[in-house]
C-alpha positions as a Markdown table, in Angstrom:
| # | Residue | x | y | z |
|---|---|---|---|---|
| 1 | Unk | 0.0 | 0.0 | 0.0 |
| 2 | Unk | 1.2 | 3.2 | -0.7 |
| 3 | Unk | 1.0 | 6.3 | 1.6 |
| 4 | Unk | 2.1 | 9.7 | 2.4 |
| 5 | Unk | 4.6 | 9.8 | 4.9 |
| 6 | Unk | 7.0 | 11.9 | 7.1 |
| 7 | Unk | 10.1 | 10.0 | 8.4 |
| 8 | Unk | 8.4 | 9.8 | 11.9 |
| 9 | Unk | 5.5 | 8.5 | 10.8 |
| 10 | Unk | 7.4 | 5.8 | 9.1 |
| 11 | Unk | 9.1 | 5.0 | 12.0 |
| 12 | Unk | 5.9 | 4.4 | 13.9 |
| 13 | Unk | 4.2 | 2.5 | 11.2 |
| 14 | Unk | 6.9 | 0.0 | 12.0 |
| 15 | Unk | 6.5 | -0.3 | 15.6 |
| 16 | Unk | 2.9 | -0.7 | 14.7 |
| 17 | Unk | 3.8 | -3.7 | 11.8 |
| 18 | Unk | 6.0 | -5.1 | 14.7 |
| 19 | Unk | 2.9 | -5.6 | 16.6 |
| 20 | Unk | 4.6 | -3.5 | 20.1 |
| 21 | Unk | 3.2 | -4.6 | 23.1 |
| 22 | Unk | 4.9 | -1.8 | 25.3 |
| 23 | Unk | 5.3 | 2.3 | 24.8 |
| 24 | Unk | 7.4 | 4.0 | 26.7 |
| 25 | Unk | 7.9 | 7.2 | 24.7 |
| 26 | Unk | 8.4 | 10.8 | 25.8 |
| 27 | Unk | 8.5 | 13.4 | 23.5 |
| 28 | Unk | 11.8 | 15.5 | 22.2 |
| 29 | Unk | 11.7 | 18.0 | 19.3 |
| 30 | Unk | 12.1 | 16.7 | 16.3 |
| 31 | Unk | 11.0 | 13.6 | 17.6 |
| 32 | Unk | 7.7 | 14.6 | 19.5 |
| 33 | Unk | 5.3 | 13.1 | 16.9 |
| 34 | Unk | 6.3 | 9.6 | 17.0 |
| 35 | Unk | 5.2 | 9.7 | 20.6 |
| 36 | Unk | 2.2 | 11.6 | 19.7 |
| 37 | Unk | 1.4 | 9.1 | 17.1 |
| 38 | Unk | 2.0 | 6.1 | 19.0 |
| 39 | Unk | 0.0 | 7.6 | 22.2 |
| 40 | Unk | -3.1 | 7.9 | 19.3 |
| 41 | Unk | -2.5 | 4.4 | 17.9 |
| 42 | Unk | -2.9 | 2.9 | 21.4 |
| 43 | Unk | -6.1 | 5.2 | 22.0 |
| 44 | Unk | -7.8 | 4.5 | 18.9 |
| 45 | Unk | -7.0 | 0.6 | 18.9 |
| 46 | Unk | -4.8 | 0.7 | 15.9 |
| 47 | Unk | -1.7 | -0.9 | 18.4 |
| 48 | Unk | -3.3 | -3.4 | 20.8 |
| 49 | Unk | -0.3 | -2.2 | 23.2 |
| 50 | Unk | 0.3 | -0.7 | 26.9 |
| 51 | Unk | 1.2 | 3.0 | 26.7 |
| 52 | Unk | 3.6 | 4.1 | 30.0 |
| 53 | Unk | 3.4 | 8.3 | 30.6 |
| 54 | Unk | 7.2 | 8.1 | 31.9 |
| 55 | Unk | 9.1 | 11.5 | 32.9 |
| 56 | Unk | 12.2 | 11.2 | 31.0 |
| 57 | Unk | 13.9 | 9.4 | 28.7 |
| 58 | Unk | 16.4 | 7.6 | 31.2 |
| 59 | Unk | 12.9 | 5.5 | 32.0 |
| 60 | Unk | 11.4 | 5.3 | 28.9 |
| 61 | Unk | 14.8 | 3.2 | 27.8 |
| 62 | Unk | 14.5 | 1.6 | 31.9 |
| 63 | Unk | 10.8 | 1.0 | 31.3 |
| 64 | Unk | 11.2 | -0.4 | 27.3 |
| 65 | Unk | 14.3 | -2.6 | 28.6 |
| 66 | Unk | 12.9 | -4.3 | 31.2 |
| 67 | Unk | 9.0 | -4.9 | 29.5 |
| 68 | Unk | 10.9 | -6.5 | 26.6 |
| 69 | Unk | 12.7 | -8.8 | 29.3 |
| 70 | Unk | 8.6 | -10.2 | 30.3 |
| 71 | Unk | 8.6 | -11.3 | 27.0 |
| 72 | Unk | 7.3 | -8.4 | 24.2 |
| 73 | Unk | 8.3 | -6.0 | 22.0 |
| 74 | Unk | 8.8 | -2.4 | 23.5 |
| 75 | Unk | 9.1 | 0.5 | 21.5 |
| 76 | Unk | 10.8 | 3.9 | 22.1 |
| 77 | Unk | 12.0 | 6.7 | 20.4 |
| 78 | Unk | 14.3 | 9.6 | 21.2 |
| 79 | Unk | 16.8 | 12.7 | 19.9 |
| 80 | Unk | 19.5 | 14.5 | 21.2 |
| 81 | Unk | 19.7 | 15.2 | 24.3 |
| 82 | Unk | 16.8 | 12.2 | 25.7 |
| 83 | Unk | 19.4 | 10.4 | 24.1 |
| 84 | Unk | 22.4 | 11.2 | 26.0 |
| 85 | Unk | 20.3 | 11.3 | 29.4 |
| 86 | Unk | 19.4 | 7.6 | 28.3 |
| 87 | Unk | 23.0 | 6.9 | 28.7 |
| 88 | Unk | 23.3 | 4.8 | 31.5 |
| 89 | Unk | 20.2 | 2.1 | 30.4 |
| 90 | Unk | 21.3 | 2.4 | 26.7 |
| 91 | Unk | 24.4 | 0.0 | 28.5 |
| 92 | Unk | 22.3 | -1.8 | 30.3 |
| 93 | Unk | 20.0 | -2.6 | 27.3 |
| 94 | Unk | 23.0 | -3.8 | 25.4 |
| 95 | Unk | 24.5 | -5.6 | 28.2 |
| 96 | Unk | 21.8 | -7.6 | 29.2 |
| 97 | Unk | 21.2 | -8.8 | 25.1 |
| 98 | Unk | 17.8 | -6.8 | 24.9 |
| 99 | Unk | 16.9 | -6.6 | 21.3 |
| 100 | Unk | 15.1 | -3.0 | 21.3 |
| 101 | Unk | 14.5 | -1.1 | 18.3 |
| 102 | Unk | 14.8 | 2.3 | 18.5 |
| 103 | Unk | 14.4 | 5.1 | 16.0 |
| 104 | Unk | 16.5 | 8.2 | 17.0 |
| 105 | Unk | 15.7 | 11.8 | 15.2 |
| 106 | Unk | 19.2 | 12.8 | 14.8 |
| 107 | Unk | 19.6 | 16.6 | 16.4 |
| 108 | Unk | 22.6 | 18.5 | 17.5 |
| 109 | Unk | 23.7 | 18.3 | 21.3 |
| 110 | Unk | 24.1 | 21.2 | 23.5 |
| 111 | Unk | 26.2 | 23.6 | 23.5 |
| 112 | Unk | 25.2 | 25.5 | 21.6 |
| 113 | Unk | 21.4 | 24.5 | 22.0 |
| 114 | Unk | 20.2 | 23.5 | 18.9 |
| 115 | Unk | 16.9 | 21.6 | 17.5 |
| 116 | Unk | 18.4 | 20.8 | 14.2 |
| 117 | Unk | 20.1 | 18.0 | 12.4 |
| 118 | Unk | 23.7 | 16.8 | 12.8 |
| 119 | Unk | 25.4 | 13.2 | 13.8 |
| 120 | Unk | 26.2 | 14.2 | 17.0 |
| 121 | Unk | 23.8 | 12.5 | 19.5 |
| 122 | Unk | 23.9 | 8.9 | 17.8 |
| 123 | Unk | 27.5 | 9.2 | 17.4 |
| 124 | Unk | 28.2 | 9.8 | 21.2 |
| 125 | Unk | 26.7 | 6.5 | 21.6 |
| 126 | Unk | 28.8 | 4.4 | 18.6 |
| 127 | Unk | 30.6 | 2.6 | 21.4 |
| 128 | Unk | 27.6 | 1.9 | 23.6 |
| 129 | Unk | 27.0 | -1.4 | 22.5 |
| 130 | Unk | 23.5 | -0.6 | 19.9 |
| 131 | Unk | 23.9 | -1.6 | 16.1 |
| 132 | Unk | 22.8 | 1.5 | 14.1 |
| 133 | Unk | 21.6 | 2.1 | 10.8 |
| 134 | Unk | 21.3 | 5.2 | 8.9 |
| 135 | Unk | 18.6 | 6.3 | 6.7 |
| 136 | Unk | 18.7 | 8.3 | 3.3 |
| 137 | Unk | 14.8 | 8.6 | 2.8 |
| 138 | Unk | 11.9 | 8.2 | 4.6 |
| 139 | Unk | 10.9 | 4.6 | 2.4 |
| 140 | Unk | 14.7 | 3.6 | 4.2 |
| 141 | Unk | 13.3 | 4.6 | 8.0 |
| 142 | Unk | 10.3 | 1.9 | 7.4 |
| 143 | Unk | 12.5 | -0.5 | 6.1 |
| 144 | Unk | 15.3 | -0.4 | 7.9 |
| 145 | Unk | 13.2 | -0.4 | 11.1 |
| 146 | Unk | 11.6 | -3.7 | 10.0 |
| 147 | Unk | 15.2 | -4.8 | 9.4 |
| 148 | Unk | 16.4 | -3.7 | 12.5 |
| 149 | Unk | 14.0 | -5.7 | 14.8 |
| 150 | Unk | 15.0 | -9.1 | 12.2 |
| 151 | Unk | 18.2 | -8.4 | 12.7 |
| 152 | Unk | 18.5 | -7.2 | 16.4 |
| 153 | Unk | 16.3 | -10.4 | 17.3 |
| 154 | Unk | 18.7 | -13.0 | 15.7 |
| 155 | Unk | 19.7 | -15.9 | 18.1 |
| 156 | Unk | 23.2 | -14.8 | 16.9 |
| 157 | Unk | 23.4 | -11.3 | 17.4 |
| 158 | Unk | 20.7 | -10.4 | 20.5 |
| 159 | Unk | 21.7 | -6.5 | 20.2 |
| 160 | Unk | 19.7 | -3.3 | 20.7 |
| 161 | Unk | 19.0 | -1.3 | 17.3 |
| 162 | Unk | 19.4 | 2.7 | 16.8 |
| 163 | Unk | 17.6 | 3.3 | 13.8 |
| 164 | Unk | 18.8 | 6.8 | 12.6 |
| 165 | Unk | 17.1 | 9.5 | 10.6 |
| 166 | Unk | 17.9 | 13.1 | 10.2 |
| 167 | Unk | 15.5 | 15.3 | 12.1 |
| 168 | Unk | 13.5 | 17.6 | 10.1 |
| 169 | Unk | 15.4 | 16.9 | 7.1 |
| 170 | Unk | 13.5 | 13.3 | 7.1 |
| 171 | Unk | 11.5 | 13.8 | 10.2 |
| 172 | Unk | 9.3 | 15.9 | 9.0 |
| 173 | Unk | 9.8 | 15.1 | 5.0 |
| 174 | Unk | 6.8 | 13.9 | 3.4 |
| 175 | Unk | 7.2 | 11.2 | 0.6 |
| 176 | Unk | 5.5 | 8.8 | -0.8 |
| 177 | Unk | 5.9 | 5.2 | 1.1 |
| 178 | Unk | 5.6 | 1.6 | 0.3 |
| 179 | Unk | 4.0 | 0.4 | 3.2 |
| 180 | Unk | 4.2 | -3.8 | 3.3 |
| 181 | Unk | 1.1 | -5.9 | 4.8 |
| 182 | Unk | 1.2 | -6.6 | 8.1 |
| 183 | Unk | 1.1 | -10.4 | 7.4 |
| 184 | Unk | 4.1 | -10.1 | 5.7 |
| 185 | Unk | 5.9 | -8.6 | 8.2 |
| 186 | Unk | 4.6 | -10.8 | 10.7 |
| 187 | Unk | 6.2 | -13.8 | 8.8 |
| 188 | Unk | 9.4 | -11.9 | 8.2 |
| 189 | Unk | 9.9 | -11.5 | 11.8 |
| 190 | Unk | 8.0 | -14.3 | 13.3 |
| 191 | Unk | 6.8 | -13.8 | 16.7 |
| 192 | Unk | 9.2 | -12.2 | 19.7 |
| 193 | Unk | 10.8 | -14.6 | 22.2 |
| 194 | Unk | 13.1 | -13.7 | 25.1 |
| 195 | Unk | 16.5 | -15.2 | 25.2 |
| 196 | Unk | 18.9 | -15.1 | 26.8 |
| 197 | Unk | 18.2 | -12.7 | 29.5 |
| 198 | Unk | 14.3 | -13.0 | 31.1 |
| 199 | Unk | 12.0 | -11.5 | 33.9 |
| 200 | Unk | 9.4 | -13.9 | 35.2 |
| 201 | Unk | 7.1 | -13.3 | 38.5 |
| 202 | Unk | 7.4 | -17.7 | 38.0 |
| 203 | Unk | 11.1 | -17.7 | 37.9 |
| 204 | Unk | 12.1 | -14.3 | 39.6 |
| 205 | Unk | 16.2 | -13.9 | 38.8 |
| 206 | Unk | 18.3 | -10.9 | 39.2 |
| 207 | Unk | 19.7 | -9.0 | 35.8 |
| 208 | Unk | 22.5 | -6.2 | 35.4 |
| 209 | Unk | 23.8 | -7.7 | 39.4 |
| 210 | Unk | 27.4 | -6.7 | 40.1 |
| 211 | Unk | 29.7 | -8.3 | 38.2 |
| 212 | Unk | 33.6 | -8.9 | 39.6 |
| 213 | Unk | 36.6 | -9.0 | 37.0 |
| 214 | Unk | 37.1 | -12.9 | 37.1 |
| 215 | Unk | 33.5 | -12.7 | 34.5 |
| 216 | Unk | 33.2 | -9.2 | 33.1 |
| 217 | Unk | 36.1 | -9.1 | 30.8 |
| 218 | Unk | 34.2 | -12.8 | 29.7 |
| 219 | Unk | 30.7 | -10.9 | 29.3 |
| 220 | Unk | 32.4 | -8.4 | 27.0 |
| 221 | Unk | 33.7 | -10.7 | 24.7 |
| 222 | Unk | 29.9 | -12.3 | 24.1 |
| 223 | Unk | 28.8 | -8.8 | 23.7 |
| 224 | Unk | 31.5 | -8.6 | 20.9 |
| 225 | Unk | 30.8 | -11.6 | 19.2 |
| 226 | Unk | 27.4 | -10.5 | 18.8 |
| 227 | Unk | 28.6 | -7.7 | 16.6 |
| 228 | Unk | 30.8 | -10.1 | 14.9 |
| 229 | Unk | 27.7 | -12.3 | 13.9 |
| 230 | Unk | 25.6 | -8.7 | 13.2 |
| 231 | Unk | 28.0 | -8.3 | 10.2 |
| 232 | Unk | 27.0 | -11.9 | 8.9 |
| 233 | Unk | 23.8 | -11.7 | 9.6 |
| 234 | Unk | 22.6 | -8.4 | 8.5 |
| 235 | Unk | 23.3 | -8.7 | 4.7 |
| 236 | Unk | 21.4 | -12.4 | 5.3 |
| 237 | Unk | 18.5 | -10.7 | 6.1 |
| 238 | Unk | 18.8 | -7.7 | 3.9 |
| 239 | Unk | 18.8 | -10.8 | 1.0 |
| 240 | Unk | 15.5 | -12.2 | 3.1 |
| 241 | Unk | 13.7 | -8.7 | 2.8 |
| 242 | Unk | 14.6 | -8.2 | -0.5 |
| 243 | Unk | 12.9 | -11.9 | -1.4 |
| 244 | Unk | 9.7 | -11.0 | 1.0 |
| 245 | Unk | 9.2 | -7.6 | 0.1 |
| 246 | Unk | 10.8 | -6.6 | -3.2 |
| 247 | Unk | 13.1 | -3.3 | -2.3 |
| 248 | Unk | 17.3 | -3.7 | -1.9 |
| 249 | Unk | 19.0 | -2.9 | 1.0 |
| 250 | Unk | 22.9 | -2.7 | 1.1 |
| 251 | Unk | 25.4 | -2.7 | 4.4 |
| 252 | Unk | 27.0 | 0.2 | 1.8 |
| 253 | Unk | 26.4 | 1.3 | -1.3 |
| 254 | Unk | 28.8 | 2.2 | -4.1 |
| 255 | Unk | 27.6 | 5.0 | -6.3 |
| 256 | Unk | 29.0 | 5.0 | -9.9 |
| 257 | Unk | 32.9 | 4.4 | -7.7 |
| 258 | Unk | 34.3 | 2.0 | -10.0 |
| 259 | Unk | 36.1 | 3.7 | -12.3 |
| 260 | Unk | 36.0 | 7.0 | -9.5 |
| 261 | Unk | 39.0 | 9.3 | -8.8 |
| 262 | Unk | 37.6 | 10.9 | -6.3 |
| 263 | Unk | 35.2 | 8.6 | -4.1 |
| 264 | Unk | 33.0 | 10.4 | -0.8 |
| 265 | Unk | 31.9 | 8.4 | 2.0 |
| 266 | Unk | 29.0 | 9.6 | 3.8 |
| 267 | Unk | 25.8 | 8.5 | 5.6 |
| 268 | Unk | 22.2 | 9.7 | 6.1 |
| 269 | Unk | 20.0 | 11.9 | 4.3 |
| 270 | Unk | 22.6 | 13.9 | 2.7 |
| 271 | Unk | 23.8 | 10.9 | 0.3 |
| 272 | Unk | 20.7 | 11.5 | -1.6 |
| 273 | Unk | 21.7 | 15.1 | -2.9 |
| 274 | Unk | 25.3 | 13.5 | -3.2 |
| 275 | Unk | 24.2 | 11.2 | -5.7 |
| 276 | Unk | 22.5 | 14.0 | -7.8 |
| 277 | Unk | 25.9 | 16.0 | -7.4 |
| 278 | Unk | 27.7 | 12.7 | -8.9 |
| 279 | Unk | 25.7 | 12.2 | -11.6 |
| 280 | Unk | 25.9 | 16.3 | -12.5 |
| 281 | Unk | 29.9 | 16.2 | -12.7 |
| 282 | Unk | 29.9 | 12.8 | -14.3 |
| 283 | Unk | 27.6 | 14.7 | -16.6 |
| 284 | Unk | 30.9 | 17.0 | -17.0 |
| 285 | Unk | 33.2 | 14.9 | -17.7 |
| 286 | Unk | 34.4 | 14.0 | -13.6 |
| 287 | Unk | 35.2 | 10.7 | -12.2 |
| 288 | Unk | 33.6 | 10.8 | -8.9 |
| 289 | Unk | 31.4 | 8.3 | -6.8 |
| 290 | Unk | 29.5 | 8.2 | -3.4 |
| 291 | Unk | 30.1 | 5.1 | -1.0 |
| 292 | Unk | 27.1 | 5.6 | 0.9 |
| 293 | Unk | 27.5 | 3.7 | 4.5 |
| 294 | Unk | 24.2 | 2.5 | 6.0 |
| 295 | Unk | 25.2 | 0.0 | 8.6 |
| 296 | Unk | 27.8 | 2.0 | 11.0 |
| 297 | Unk | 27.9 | -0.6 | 14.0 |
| 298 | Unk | 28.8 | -2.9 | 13.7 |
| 299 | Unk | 31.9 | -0.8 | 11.4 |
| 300 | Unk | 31.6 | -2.9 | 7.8 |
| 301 | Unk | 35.5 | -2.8 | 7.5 |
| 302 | Unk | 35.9 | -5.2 | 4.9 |
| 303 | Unk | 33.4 | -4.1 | 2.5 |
| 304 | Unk | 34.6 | -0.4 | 3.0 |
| 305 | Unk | 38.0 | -1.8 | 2.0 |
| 306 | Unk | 37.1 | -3.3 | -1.3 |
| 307 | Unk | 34.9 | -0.5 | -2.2 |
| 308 | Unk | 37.2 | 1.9 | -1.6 |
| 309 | Unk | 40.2 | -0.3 | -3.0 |
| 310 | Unk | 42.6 | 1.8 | -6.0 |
| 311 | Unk | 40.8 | 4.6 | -5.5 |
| 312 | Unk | 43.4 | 7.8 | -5.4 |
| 313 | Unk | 41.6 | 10.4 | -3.3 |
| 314 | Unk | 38.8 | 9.5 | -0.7 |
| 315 | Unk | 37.2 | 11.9 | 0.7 |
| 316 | Unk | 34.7 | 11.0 | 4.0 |
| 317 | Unk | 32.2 | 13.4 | 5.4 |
| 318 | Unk | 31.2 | 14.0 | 8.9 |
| 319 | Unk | 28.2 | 15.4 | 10.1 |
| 320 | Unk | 29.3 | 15.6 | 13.6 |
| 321 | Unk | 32.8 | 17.7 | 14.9 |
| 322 | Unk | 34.7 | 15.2 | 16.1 |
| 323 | Unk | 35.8 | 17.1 | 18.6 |
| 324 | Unk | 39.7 | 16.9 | 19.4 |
| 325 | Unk | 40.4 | 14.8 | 16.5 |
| 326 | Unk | 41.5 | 15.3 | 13.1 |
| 327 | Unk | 38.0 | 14.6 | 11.8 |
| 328 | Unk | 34.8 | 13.2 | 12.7 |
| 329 | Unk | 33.9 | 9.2 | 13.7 |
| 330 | Unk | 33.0 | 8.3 | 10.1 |
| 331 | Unk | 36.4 | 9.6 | 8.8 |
| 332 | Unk | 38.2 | 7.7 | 12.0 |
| 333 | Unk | 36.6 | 4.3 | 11.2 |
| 334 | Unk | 37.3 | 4.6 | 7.3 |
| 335 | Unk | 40.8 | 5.7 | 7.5 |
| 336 | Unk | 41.7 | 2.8 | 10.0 |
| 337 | Unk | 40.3 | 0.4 | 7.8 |
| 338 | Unk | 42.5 | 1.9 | 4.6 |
| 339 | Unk | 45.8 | 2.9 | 6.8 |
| 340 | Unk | 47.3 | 0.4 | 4.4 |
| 341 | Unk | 46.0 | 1.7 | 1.0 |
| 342 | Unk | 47.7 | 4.5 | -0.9 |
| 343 | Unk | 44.7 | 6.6 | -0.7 |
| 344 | Unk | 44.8 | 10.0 | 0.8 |
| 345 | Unk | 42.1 | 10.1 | 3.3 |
| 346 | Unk | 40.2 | 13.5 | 3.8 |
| 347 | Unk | 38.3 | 14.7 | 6.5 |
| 348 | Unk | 35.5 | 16.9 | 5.7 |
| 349 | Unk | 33.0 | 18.1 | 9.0 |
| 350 | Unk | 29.9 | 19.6 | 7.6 |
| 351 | Unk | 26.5 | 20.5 | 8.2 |
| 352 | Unk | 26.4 | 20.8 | 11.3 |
| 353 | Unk | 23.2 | 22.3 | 13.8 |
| 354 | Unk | 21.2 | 21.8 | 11.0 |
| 355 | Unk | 23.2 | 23.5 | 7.9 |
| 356 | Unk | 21.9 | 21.9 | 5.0 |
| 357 | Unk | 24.4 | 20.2 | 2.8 |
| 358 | Unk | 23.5 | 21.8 | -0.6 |
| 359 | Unk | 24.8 | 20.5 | -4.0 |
| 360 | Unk | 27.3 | 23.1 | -3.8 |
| 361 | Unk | 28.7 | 22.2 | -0.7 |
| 362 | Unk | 29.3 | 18.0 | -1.8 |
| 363 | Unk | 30.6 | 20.0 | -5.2 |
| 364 | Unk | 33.7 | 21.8 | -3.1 |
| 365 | Unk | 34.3 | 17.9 | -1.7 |
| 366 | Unk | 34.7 | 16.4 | -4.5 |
| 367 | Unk | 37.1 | 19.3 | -6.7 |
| 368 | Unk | 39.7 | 19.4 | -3.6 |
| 369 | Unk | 39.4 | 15.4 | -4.5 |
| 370 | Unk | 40.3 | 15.6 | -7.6 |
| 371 | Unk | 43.3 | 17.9 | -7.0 |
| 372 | Unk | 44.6 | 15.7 | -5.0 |
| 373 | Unk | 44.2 | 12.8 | -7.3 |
| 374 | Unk | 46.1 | 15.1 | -10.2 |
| 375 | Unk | 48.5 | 15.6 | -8.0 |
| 376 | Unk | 47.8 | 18.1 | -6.1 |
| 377 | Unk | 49.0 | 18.1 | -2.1 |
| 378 | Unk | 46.0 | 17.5 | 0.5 |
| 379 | Unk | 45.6 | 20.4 | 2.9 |
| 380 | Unk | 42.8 | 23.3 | 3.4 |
| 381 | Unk | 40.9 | 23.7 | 6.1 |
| 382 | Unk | 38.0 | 20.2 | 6.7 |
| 383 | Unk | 35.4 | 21.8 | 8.0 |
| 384 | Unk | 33.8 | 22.6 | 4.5 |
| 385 | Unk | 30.9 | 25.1 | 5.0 |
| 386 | Unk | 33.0 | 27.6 | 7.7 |
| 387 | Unk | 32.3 | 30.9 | 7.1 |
| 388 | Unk | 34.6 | 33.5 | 6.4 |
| 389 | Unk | 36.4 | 34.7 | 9.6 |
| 390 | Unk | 34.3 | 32.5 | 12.0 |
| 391 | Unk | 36.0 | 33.4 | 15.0 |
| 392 | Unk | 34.3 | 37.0 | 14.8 |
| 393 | Unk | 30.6 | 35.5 | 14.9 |
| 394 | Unk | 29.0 | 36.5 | 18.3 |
| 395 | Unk | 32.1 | 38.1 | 19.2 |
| 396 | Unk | 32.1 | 39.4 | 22.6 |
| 397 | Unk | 33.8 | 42.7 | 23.5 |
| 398 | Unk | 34.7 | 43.2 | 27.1 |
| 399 | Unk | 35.3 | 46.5 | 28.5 |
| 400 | Unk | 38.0 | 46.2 | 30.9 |
């Protein structure tokens, strides 16, 4: 069926496909209408589910980790700063092997405040032990989120999803969606069983006790090995969804790169206008490709390295700072993967606190590429959109 959908509204007609049993949303701009949405759904009937009016986001993640240990699905949702103040359960969710899904409305973190669109909440939380997926379009948010709780669920992998789309940018985007049947999805994903970890008024155990260092160094292994399987098992089911409901997903996907000089690396709704700016200088007569990353965690090293393999100048944009590194996390994970290759590796930091990333912008990427692969020596400043003398905006005069 097709509808009209923003990128929020995607996201909770997957939670409702899923057949969620549990709600535990609270509301963030730009994410605020995925808990409105699901709050309706559960008063009208449409999600035969249990909605919890929590007061934060550090128990909306306590209250969605611990219902999906009785047994049930559990849905959330969250930006920015809920985000970071779910820090403390988002490791207990991944510790303990809960499979939750979660779609997170990318938005700048504080300071200063922001409501708009960079990398740098979900990216704060690369290392916390979540897979996470990022989403070009809106059609991507649906299907990834139906991928993600597939996935996530595996007997193999047993991690929590982030499911990541740009706020505003896709948030509040509408387009036109391919929304599956719900039988379909229900034999896609068969139905939810704990494992692993359980809670059980029958069979009451402890979770999350204290662990000593004769078992946690143990426990972290497991925990590894699950991302490990994630990179096997992801593409599997990517194949599976492909079979069931007709549309390609990719771990990454290489964008007219195989005869590239100049190849970009970049996630999230900003590949889309990168493609167009690919096709427009390929148009003119330029060699350059996108290599568009989808799955970030777990970090597809081996498929970045043969995509990116003889290429002369690679170029990887960051829509977070990176603070106190050269670039940002996207750059960091691609040039360990290539710190054999001959490739020059450039950081570029962009788009930031919701600067759009016009074609002009990917444009300016992709020439300093090309100099470098005629020759020319890498250098220039990374962070590509800076204005002009930026240390003099909001310049503050003291009189002394």
């Amino acid at each position: 069926m097709k509808k009209m959908l923003d990128g929020n509204a995607a996201a909770v007609e997957a939670m409702r496909l899923a057949e969620v049993k549990v709600i535990s949303a609270y509301p963030i701009t730009p994410q605020s209408s995925i808990a409105e949405k699901l709050s309706s759904l559960v008063a009208e009937g449409e999600i035969k589910a249990e909605y919890i009016r929590v007061e934060s986001e550090h128990t909306a993640m306590s209250a969605a980790t611990t219902a999906q240990l009785t047994g049930v699905r559990a849905a959330t949702a969250t930006s920015s700063v809920g985000l970071a103040l779910m820090h403390e359960i988002l490791g207990v969710t991944s510790g303990l092997r809960v499979p939750v899904v979660m779609p997170v409305v990318n938005r700048s973190l504080v300071a200063p405040w922001s409501l708009w669109c960079d990398h740098s909440d979900a990216m704060a939380e690369r290392d916390s032990g979540w897979l996470q997926l990022y989403c070009q379009n809106v059609q991507e948010i649906l299907d990834l989120m139906i991928l993600a709780y597939a996935c996530a669920e595996h007997d193999e992998v047993l991690l929590p999803s982030m499911v990541c789309l740009d706020g505003f940018f896709l948030s509040h985007s509408m387009q036109k969606v391919d929304v599956p049947d719900l039988e379909a999805v229900r034999a896609y994903l068969g139905p939810y069983v704990a494992k692993n970890s359980f809670l059980s008024s029958a069979d009451p155990m402890f979770v999350c006790d204290l662990t000593g260092p004769e078992d946690f160094t143990e426990m972290r292994y497991q925990h590894r090995e699950g991302f490990s399987a994630a990179l096997r098992v992801i593409p599997e089911m990517m194949k599976k969804f492909e079979n069931v409901f007709g549309r390609k997903l990719s771990v990454v996907e290489e964008y007219q790169t195989a005869d590239a000089d100049a190849v970009l690396v970049a996630l999230g709704s900003m590949c889309g206008t990168a493609k167009q700016v690919v096709n427009d200088m390929r148009a003119r007569g330029k060699k350059v490709g996108l290599l568009k990353v989808t799955v970030f965690r777990p970090f597809p090293d081996e498929l970045i390295k043969q995509a990116l393999a003889g290429r002369p100048a690679v170029g990887v944009f960051d829509r977070s700072a990176g603070l106190g590194s050269r670039g940002g996390p996207l750059w960091n994970e691609v040039r360990a993967v290539m710190q054999k290759s001959q490739a020059e590796i450039v950081p570029f930091i962009g788009g930031l606190g919701g600067r759009d990333v016009p074609p002009a912008t990917i444009e300016k990427a992709f020439n300093r590429l090309l100099e470098i692969a005629g020759g020319g020596k890498p250098g220039g400043e990374s962070w590509i959109d800076v204005k002009a003398n930026p240390m003099e905006i909001r310049e503050v005069m003291l009189n002394v």
